[in-house]
N, C-alpha and C positions, 0 to 999 in steps of 0.2 A: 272883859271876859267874865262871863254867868260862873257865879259856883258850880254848876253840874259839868261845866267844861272841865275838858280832859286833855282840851289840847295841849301842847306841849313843845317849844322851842331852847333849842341848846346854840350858843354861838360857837364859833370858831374854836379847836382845841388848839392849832399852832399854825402857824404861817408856812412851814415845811410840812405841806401835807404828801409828804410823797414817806418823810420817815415816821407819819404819827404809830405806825404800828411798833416802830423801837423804842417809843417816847415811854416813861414811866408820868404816874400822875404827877409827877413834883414838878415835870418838866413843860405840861399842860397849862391851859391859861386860867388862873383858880377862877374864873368865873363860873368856865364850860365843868369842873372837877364838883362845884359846889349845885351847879343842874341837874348836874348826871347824877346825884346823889339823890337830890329831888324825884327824879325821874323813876330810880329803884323803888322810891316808898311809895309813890303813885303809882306803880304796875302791881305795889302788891297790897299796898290798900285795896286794887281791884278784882283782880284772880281771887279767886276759891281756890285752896287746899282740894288737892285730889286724895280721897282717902278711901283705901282700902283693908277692907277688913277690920274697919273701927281705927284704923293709925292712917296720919296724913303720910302722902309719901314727900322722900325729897328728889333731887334733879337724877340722881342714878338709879335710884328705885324707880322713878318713871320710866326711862329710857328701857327699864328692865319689863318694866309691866307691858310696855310697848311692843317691846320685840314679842314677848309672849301672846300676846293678840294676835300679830300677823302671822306668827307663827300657827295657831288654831287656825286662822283665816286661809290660809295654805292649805291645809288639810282636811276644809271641809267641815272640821270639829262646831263652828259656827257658823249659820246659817245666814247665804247672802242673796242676793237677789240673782245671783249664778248658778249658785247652788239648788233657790227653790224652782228655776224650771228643768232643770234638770229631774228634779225629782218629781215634776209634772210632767215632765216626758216619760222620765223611767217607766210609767206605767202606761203610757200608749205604749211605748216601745215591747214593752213585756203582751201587752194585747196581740199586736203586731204579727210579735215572732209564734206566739198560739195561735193566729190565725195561718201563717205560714206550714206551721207542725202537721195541724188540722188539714190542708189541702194534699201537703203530700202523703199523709198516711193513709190518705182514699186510692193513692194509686194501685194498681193489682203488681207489683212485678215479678218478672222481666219486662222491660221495654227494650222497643230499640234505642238505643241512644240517641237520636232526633228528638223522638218523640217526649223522652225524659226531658231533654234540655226546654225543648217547646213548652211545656206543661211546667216545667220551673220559672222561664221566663213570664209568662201570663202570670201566677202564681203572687211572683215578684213586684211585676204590674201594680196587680189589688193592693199589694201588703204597701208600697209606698204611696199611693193611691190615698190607703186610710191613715197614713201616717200623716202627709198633708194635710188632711185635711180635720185634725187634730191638735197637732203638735202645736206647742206654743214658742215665740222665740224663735227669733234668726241664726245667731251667733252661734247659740247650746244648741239651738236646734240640726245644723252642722256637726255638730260632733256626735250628737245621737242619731243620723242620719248612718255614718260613719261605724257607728257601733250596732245599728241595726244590720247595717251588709255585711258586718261583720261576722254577728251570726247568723244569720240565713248562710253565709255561704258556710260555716260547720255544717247547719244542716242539711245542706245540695250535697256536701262530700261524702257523707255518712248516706244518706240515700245513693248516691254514685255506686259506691264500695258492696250497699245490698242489693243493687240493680245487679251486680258483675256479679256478686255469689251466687244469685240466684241463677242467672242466664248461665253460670258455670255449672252449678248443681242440674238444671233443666237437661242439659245438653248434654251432659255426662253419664245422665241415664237414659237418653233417647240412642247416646251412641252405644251404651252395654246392650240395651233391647235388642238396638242392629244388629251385633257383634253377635251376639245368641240365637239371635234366628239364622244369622247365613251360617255361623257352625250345626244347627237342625241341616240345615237345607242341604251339606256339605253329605250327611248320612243317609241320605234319603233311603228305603227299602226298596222304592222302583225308581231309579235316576231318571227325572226329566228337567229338561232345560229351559219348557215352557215355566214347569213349576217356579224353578230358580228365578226365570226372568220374573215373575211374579212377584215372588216375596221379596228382589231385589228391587226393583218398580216403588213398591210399598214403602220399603225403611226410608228409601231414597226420600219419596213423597210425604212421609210422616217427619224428620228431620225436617225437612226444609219448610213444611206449614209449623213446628212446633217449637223449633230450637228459633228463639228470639234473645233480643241482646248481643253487649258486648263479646261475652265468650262464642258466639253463632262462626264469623272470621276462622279461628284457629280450628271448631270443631269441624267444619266444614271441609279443610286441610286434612285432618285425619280420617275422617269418615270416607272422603274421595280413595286416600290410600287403604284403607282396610277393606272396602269394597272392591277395587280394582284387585286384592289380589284373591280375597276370595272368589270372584269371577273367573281369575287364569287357575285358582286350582279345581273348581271344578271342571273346566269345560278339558282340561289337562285329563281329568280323573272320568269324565265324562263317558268318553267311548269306551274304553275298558270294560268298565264296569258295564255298560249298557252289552256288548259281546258275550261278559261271560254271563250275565242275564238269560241270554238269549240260545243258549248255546241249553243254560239249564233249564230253561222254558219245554226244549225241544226236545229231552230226554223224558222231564216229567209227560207231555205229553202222549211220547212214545210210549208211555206206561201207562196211560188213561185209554188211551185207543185202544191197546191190546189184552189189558187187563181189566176194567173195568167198563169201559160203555160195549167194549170190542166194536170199534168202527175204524175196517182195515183204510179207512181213507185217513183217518185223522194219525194213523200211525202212520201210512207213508209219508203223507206233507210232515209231519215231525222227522222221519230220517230222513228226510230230502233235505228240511232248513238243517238240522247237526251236521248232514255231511257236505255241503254248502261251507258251514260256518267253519269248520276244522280241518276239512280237507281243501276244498276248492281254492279258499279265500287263503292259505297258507301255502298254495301251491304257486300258484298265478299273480300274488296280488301280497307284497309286504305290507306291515302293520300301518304306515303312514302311508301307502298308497291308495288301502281299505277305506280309510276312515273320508279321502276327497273323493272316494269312485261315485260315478250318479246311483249305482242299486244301494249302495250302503246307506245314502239319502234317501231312498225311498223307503228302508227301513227304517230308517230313524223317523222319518215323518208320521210312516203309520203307527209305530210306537208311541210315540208323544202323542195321537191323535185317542189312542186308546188307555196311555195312563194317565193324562191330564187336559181337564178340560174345565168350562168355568163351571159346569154343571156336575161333574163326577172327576172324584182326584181318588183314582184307584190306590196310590200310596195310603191312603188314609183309609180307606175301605175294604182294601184287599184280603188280609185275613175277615173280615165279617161275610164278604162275599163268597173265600172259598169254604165257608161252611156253610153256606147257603145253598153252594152247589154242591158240593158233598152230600146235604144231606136230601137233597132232588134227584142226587147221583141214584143214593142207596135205596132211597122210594122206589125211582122207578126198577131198581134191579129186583129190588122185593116183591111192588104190588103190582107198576104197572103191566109189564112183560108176561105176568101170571094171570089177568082178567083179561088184556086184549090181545093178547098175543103180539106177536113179531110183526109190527107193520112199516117196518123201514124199506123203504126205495132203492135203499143203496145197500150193498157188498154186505152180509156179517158175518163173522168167523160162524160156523156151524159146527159147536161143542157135541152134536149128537152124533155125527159121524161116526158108523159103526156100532152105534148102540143094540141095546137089548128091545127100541122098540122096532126096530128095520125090517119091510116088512120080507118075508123070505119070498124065495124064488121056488118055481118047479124045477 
């Protein structure tokens, strides 16, 4: 055997090898007692001294140093070949999720909720898409895989949560908008139910092209109810109101005919419709029977034909109009009657009966 050998053979410590663990050396065969001792100086003729901090340690200072290792080693404090792809991921990972941030803050919202999910999933698509095709590592790569869907899906939730605010906010002022016009429409100064169906037509059609998103369902619920009843109390409030309309229409005019243009025809058809409306129709015809008779339709038809139409909506024009004709009234009382004289066809009161110009008689 060469000097540099290090081999090393120990015989036999006792014939009972079943009890050598209770044997003390005294009881061992001094052969194997006088190798084994051999054996101690050759392990440490060989080893180096582990020394830290300028002092060798010994066997429980090691054991201590040791634990302390694994211990940092656990916690990342020392960097390992686990650790450094991870921290070669981390920053695809962090690209990733900005590129993620970046796609959804182009969206406009409200969506419908398809549409949102569809657009997150493509979205989703790309972002692992480039994360493959980056990422280093199987193993860690898994786990960062794991921690990327993790946050993406914080930020799908957080986009969800502004989708529904918005589509709540959108919806809740398209139903006050509603809500405001059918109480206008409820007032109206010349009740028509052309007009009504009009602006009722409208919200309907404006809600339903504009209210999108999640909240669109419930407002949809309330809009259907607050419409339905605005509808039962106008058309409730409807004839009424259009009667005693008509009723005043029919005295004003009695007072235009006789007093002002004096055209004895315009005053009879005005007391013919008043005593029509107050007499006949209260004699013959109770108030629910009035409002199904076919002439009370035919009234209401020419009414409606004459305050509302898509061309002229006398509610909204009606006082500028009757000063229009007011003051055409007053013209011709003034100028015209006194340049061209009296050239009417029909019936006119003749105020000069008896006057001081008549010519005498013999």
């Amino acid at each position: 055997m060469g000097d540099n050998s290090t081999a090393f053979s120990l015989p036999q410590p006792h014939l009972q090898r079943t009890k050598l663990c209770d044997m003390k050396d005294g009881e061992l065969d001094p052969m194997y007692v006088k190798k084994k001792e051999q054996l101690k100086q050759l392990v440490a003729s060989i080893i180096r001294p582990k020394i830290v901090q300028g002092r060798p340690l010994n066997g429980k200072e090691f054991v201590s140093f040791l634990e302390q290792i694994l211990e940092a080693l656990n916690k990342g404090e020392i960097p390992s070949t686990g650790s450094l792809v991870e921290v070669f991921n981390k920053g695809i990972l962090e690209r990733c999720l900005k590129l993620y941030n970046e796609r959804m803050a182009k969206l406009t919202l409200p969506l419908i909720e398809q549409s949102l999910q569809e657009y997150h999933e493509r979205s989703l698509e790309e972002v692992m898409k480039l994360f493959e095709e980056q990422h280093f590592g199987r193993h860690h790569a898994k786990k960062s895989v794991e921690q990327l869907e993790e946050e993406i899906e914080k930020v799908h939730k957080n986009v969800i949560m502004a989708n529904e605010y918005r589509s709540s906010k959108l919806c809740e002022a398209l139903y006050t908008r509603c809500e405001d016009k059918m109480d206008q429409l409820q007032v109206l100064r010349l009740p028509s139910m052309a007009k009504f169906n009009a602006g009722f037509l409208q919200c309907n059609q404006s809600f339903e092209q504009e209210c999108v998103g999640p909240a669109k369902t419930n407002y949809e619920h309330r809009m259907m109810k607050m419409l339905g009843k605005s509808r039962s109390l106008f058309i409730k409030e409807y004839n009424h109101r259009l009667f005693n309309w008509l009723v005043a229409f029919s005295l004003v005019m009695v007072v235009v005919g006789r007093f002002i243009i004096k055209f004895i025809l315009i005053e009879i058809g005005a007391w013919v419709l008043f005593i029509f409306l107050e007499t006949y129709t209260r004699m013959f015809w109770s108030a629910e029977s009035l409002y199904y008779n076919p002439v009370w339709h035919v009234i209401v038809a020419t009414w409606e034909t004459l305050v509302y139409s898509p061309v002229l909506d006398l509610d909204r024009w009606a006082i500028p109009a009757g000063v229009i004709v007011a003051l055409f009234v007053l013209y011709w009382r003034c100028n015209g009657r006194r340049k061209h004289g009296s050239s009417w066809l029909l019936p006119l009161y003749n105020s000069n009966k008896g006057g001081p110009n008549r010519p005498r008689s013999d």
